[in-house]
Backbone atoms as SQL, in Angstrom:
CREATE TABLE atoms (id INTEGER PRIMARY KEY, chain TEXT, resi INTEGER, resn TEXT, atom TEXT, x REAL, y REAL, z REAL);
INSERT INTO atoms VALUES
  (1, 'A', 1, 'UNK', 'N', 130.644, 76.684, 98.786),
  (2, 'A', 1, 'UNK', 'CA', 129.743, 77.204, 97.790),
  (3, 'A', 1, 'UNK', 'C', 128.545, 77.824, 98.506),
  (4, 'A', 2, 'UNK', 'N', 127.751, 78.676, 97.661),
  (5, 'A', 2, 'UNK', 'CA', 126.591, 78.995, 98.100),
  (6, 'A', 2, 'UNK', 'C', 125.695, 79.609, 96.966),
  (7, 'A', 3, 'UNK', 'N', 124.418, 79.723, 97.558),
  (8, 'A', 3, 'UNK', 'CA', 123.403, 80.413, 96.392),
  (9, 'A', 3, 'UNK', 'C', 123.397, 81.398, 96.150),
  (10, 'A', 4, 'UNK', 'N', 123.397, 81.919, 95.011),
  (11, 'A', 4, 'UNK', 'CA', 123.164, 83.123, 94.599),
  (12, 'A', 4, 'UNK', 'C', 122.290, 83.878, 95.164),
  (13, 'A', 5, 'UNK', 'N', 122.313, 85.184, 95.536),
  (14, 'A', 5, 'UNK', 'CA', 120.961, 86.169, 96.307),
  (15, 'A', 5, 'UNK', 'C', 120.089, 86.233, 95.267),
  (16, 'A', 6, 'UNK', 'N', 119.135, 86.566, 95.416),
  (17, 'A', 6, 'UNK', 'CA', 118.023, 86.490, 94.040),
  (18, 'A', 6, 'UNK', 'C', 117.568, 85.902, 93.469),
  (19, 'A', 7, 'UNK', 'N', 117.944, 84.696, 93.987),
  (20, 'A', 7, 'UNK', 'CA', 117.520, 83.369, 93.120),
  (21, 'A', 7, 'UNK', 'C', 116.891, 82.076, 94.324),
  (22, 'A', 8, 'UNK', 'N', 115.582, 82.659, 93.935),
  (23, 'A', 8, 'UNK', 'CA', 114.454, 81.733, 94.765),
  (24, 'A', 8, 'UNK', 'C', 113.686, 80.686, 93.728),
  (25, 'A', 9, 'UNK', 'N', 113.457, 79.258, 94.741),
  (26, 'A', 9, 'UNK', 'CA', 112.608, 78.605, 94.359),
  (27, 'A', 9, 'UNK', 'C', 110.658, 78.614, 94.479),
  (28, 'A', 10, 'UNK', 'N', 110.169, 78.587, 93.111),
  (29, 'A', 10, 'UNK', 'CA', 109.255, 78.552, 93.317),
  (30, 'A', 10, 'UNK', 'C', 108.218, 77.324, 92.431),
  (31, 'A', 11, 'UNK', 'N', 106.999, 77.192, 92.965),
  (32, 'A', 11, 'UNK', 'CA', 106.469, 76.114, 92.230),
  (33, 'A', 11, 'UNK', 'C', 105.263, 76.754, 91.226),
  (34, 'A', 12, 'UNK', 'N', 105.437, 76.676, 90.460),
  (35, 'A', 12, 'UNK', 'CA', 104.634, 77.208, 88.884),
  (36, 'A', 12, 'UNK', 'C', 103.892, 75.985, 88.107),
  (37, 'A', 13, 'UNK', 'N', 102.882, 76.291, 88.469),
  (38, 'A', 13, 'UNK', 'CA', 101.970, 74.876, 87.741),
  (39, 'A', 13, 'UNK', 'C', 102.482, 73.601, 87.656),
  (40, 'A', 14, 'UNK', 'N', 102.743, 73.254, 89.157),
  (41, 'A', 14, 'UNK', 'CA', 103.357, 72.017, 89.511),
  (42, 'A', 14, 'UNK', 'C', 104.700, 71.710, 89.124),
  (43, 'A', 15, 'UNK', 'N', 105.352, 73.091, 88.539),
  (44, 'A', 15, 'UNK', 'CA', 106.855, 72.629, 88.458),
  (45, 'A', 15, 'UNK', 'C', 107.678, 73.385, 89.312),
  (46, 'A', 16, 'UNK', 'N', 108.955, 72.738, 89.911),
  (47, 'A', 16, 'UNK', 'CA', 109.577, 73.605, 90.654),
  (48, 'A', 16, 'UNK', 'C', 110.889, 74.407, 89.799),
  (49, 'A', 17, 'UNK', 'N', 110.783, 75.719, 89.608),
  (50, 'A', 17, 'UNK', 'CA', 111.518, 76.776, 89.020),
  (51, 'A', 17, 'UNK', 'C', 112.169, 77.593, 89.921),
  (52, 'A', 18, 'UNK', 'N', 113.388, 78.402, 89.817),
  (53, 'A', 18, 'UNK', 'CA', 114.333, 79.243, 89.990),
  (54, 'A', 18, 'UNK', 'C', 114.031, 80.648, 89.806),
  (55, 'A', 19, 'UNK', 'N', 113.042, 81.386, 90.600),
  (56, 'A', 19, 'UNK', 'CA', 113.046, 82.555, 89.377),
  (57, 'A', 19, 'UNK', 'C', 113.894, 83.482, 89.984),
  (58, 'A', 20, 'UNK', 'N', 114.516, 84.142, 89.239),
  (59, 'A', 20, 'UNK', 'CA', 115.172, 85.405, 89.318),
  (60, 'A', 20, 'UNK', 'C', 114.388, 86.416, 90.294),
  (61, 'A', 21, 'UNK', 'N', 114.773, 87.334, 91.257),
  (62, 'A', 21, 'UNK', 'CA', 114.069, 88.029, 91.615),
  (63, 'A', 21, 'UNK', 'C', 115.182, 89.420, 91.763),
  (64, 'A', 22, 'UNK', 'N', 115.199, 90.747, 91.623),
  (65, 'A', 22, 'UNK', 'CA', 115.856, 91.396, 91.757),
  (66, 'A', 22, 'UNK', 'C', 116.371, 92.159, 90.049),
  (67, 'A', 23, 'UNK', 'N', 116.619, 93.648, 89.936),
  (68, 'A', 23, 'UNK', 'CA', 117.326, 93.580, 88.828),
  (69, 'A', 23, 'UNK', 'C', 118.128, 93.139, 88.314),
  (70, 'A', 24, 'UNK', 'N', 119.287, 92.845, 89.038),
  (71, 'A', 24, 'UNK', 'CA', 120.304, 92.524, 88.370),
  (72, 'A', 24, 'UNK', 'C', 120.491, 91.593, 87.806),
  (73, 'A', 25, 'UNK', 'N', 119.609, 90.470, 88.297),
  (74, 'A', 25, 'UNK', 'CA', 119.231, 88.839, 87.676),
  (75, 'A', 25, 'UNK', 'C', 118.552, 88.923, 87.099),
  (76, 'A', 26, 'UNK', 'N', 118.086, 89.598, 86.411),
  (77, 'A', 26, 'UNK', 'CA', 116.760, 89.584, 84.968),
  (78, 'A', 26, 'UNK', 'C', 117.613, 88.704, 84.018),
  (79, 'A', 27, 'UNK', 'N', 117.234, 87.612, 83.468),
  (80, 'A', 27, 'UNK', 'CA', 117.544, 87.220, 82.398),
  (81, 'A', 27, 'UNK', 'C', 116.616, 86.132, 81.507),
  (82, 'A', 28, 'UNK', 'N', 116.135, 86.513, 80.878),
  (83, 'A', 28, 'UNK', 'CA', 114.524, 85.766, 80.304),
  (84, 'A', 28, 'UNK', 'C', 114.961, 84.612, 79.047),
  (85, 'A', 29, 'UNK', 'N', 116.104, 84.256, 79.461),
  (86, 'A', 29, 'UNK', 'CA', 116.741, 83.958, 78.237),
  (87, 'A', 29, 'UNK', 'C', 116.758, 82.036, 78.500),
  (88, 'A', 30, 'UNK', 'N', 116.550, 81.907, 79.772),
  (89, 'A', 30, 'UNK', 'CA', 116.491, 80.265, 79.585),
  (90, 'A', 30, 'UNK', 'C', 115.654, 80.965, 81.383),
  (91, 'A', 31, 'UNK', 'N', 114.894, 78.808, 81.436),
  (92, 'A', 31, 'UNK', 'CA', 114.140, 78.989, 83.270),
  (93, 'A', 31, 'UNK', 'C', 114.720, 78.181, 83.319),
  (94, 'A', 32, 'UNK', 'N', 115.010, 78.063, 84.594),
  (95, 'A', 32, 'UNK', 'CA', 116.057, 76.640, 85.519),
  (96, 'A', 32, 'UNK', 'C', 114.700, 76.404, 86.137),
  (97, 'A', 33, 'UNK', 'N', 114.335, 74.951, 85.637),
  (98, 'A', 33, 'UNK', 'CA', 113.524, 73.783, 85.988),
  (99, 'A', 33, 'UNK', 'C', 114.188, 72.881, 86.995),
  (100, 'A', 34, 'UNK', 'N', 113.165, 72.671, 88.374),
  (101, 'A', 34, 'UNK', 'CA', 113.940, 71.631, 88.978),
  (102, 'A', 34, 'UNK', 'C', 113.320, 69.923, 89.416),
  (103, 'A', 35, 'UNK', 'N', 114.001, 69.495, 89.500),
  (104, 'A', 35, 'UNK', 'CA', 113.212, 67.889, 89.924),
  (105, 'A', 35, 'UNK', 'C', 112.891, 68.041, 91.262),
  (106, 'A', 36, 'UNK', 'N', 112.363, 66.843, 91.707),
  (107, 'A', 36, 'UNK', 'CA', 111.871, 67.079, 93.255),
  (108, 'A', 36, 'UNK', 'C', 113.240, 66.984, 94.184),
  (109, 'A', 37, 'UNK', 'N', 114.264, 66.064, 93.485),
  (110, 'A', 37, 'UNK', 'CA', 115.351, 65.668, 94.458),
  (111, 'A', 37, 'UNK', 'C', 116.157, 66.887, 94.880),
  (112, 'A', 38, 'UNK', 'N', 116.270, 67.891, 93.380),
  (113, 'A', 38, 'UNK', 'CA', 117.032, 68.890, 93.263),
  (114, 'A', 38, 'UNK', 'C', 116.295, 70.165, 94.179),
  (115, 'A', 39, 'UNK', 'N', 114.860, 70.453, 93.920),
  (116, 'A', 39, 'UNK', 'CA', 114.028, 71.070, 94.562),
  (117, 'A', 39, 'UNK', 'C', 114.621, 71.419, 96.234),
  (118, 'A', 40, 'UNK', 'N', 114.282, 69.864, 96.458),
  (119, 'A', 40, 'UNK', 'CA', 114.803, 69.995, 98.067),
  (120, 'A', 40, 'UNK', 'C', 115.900, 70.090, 98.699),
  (121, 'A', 41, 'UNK', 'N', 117.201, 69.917, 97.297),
  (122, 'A', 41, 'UNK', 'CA', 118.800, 70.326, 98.289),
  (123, 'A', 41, 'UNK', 'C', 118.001, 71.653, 98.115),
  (124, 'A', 42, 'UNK', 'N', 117.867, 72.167, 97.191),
  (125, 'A', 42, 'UNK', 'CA', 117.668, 73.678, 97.258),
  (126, 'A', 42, 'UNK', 'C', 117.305, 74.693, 98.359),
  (127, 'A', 43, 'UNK', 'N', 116.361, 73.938, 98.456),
  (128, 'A', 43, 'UNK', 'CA', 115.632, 74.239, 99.863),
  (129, 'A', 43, 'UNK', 'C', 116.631, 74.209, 101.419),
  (130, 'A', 44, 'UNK', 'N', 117.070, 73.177, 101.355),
  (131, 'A', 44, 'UNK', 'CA', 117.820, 72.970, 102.649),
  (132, 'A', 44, 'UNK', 'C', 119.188, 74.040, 102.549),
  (133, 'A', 45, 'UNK', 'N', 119.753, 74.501, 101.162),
  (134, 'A', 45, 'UNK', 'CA', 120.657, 74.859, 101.407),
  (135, 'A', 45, 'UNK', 'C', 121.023, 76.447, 100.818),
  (136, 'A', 46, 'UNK', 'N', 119.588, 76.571, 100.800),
  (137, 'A', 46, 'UNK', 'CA', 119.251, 78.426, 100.120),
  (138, 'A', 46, 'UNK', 'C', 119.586, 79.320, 101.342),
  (139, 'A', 47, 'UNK', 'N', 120.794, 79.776, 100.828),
  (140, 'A', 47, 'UNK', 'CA', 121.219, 81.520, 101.879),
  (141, 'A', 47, 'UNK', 'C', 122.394, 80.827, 102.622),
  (142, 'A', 48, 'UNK', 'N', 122.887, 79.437, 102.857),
  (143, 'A', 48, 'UNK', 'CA', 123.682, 78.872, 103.597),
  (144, 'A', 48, 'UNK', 'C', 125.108, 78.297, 102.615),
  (145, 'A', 49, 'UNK', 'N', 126.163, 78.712, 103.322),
  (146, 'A', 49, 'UNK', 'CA', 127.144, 78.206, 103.044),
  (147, 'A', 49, 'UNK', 'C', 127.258, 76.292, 102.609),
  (148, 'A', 50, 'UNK', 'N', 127.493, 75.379, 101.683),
  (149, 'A', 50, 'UNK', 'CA', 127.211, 74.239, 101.753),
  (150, 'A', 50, 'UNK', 'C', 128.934, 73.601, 100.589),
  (151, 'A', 51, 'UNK', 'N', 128.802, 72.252, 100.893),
  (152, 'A', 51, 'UNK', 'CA', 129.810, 71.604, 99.953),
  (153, 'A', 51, 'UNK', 'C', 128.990, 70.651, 99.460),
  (154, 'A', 52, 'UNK', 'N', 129.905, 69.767, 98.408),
  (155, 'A', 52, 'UNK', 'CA', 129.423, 68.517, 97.550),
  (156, 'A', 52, 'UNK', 'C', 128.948, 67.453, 99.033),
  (157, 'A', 53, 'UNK', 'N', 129.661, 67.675, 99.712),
  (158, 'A', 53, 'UNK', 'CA', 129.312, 66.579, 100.857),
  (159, 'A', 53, 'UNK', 'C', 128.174, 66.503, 101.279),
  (160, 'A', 54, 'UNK', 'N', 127.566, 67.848, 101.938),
  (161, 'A', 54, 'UNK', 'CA', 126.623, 68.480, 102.277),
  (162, 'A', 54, 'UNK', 'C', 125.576, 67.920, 101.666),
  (163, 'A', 55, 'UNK', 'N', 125.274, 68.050, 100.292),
  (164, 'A', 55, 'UNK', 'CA', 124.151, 67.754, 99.776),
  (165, 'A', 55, 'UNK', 'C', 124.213, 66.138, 99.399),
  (166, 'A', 56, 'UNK', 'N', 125.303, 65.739, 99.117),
  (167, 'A', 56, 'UNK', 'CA', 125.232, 64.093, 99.341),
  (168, 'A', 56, 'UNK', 'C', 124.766, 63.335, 100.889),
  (169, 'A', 57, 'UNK', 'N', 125.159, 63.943, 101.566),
  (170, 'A', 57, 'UNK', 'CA', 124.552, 63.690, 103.206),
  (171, 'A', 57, 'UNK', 'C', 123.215, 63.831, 103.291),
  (172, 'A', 58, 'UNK', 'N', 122.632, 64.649, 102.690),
  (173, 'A', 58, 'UNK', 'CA', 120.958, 65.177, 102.699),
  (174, 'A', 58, 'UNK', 'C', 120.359, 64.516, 101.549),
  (175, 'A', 59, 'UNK', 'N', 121.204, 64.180, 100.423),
  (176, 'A', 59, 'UNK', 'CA', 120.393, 63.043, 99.860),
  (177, 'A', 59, 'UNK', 'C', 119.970, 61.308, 99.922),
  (178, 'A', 60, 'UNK', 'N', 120.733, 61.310, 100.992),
  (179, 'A', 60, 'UNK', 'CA', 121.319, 60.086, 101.955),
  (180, 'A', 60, 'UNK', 'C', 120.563, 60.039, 102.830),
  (181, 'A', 61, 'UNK', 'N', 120.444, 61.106, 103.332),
  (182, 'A', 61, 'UNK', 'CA', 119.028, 60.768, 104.667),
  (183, 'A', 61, 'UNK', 'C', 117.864, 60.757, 104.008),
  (184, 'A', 62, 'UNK', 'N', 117.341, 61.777, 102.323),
  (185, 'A', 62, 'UNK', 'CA', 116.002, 61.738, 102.762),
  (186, 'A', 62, 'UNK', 'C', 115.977, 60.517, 101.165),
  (187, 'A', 63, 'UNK', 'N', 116.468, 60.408, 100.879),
  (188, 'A', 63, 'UNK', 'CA', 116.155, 59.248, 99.539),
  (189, 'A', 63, 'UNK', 'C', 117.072, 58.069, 99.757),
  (190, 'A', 64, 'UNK', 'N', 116.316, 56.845, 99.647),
  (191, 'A', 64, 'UNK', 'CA', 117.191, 55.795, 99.165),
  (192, 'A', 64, 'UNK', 'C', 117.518, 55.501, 98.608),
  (193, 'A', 65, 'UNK', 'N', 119.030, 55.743, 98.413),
  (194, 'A', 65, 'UNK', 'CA', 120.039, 55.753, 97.359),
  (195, 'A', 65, 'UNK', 'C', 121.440, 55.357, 98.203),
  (196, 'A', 66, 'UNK', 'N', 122.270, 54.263, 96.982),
  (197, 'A', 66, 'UNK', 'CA', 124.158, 54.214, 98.007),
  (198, 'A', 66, 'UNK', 'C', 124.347, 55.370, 97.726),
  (199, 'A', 67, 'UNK', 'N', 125.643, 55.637, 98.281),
  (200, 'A', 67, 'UNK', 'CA', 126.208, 56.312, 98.280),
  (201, 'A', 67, 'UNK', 'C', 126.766, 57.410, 97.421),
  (202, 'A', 68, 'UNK', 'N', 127.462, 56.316, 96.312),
  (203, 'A', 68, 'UNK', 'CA', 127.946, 56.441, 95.236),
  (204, 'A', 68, 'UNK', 'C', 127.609, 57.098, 94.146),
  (205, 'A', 69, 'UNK', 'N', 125.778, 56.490, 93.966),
  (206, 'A', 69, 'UNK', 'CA', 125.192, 56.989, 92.809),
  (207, 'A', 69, 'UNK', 'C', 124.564, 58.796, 93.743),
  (208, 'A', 70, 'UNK', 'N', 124.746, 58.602, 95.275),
  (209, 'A', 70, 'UNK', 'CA', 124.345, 60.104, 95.565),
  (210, 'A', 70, 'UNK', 'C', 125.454, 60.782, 95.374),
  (211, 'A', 71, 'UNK', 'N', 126.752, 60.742, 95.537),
  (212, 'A', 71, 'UNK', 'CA', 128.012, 61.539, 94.986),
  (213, 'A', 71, 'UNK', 'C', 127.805, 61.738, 93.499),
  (214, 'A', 72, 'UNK', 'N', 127.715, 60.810, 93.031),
  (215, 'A', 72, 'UNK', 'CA', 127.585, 60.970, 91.516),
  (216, 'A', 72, 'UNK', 'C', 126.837, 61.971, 90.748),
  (217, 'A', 73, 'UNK', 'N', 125.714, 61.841, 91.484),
  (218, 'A', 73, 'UNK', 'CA', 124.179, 62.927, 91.107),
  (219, 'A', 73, 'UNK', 'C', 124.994, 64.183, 91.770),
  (220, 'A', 74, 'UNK', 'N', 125.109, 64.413, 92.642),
  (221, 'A', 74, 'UNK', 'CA', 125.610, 65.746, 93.455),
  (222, 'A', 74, 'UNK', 'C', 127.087, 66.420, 92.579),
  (223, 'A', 75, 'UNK', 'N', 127.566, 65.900, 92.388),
  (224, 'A', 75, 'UNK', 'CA', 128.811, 66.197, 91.173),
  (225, 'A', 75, 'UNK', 'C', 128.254, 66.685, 90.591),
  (226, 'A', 76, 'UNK', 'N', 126.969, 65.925, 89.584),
  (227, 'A', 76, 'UNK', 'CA', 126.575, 66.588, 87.876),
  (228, 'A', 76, 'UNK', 'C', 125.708, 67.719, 88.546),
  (229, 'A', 77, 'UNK', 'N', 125.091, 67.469, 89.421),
  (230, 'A', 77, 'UNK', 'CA', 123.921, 69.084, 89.838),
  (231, 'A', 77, 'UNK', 'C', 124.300, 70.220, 89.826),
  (232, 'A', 78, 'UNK', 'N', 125.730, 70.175, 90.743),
  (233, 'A', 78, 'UNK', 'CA', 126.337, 71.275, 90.931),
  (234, 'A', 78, 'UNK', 'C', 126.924, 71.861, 89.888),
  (235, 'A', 79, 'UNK', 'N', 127.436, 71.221, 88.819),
  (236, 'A', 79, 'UNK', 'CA', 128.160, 71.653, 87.771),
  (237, 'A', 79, 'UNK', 'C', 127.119, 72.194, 86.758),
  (238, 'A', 80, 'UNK', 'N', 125.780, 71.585, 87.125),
  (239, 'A', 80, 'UNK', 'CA', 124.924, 72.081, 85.946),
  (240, 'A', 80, 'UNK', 'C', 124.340, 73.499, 87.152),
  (241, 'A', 81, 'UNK', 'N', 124.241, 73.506, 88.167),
  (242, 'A', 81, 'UNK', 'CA', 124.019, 74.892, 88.790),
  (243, 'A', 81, 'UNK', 'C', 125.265, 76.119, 88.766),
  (244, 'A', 82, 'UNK', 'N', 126.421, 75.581, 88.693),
  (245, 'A', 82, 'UNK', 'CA', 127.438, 76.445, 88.061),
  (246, 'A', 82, 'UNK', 'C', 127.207, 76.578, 86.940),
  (247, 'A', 83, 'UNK', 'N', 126.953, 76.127, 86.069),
  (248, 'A', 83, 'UNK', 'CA', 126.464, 76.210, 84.741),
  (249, 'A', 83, 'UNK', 'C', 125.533, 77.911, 84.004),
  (250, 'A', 84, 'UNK', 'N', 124.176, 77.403, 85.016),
  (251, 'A', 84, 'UNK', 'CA', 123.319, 78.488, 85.542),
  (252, 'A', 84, 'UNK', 'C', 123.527, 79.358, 86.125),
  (253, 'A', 85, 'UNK', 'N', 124.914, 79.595, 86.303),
  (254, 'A', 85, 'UNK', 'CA', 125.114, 80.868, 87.603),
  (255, 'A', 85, 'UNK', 'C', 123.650, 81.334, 88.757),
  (256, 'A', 86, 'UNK', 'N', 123.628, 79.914, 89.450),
  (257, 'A', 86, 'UNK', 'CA', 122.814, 80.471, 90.487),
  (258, 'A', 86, 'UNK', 'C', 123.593, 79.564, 91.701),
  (259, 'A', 87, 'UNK', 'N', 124.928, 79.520, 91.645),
  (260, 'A', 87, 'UNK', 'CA', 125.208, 79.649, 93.014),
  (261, 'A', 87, 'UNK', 'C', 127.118, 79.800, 92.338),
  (262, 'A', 88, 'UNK', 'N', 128.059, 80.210, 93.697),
  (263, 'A', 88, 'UNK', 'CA', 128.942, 80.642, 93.781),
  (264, 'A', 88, 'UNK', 'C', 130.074, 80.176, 94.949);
């Protein structure tokens, strides 16, 4: 998988958002809001090729959490970022 081009994180009155940048991603029609946990796969894995593993490994090093419940979270993220078409 990977991120969509055009689609940067930014922080907007203390929230971290997705904004569209570019024409072709104009779409004013919903904002992808992010949490801090989500914030920072983002970060680590914007412009880079990545899997479900990937970001369970990086939520493993920087939060304490088993395993399990980090697979778990990393499953629903991704499906709700497929969701959003901001990654591919």
């Amino acid at each position: 998988m990977k991120t969509k081009k055009g689609f940067n994180l930014r922080t907007i009155c203390g929230e971290n958002i997705i904004v569209a940048e570019g024409i072709e991603n104009i779409d004013f029609s919903r904002i992808i809001s992010m949490n801090e946990s989500s914030a920072y796969l983002w970060k680590k894995i914007q412009g880079q090729d990545f899997t479900s593993e990937t970001l369970t490994q990086l939520l493993l090093e920087e939060y304490d959490v088993d395993e399990q419940t980090a697979r778990a979270d990393v499953d629903a993220l991704i499906a709700k970022w497929l969701e959003a078409g901001i990654i591919e």
